[in-house]
C-alpha positions as MATLAB code, in Angstrom:
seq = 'XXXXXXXXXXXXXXXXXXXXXXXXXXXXXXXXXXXXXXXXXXXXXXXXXXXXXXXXXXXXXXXXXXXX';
ca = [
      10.704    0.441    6.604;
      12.015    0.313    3.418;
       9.913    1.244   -0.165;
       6.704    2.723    2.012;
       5.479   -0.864    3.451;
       6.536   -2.905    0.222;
       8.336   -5.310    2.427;
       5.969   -5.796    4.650;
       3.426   -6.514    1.354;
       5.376   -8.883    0.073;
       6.113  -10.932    3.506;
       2.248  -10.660    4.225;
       1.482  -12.366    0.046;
       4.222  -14.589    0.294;
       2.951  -15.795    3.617;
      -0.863  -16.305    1.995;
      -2.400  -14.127    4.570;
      -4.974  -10.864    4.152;
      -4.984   -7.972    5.810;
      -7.678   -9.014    7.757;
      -5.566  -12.806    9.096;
      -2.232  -10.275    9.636;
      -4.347   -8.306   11.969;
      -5.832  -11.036   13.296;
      -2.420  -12.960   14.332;
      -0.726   -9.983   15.131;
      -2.924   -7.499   17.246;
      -2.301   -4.422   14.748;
      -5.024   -3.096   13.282;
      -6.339   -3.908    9.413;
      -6.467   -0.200    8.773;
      -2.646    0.147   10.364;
      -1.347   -2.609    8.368;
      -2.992   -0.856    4.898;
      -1.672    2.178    5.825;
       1.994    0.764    6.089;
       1.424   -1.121    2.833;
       0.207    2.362    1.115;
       3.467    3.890    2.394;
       0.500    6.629    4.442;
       2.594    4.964    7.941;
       5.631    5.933    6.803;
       7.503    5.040   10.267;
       5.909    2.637   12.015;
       6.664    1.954   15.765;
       9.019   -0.673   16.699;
       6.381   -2.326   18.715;
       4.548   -2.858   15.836;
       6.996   -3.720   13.315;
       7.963   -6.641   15.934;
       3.815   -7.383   16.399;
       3.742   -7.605   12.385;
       6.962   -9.956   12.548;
       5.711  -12.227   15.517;
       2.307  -12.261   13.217;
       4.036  -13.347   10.114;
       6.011  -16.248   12.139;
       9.392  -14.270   10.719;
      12.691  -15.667   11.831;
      15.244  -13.390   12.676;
      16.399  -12.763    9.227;
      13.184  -11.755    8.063;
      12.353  -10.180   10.989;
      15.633   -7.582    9.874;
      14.244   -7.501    6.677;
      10.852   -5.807    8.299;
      12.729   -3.505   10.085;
      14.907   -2.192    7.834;
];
């Protein structure tokens, strides 16, 4: 992920969801998701980059944008 979880941040804001509804609608843990947005996971598993992205309701656009 790009800028230590920034992306994922911003997504998460602009999408007017906590931690807490993130982990809720995507099965990753709240402290998992902080830890990517702290930049402490600084390479996240595919399987939850793609949990995060199904969570966040990201169409394949975004979805790159997560991943890169």
């Amino acid at each position: 992920m790009v800028d230590g979880g920034a992306v994922l941040r911003a997504l998460r804001i602009g999408a007017g969801l906590t931690i807490d509804e993130l982990a809720a609608r995507s099965g990753v843990s709240p402290r998992t998701i902080g830890g990517i947005e702290r930049g402490r996971v600084r390479r996240p598993h595919q399987g939850t980059i793609g949990a995060l992205a199904g969570g966040l309701g990201l169409d394949p656009g975004g979805r790159e944008r997560l991943r890169a």
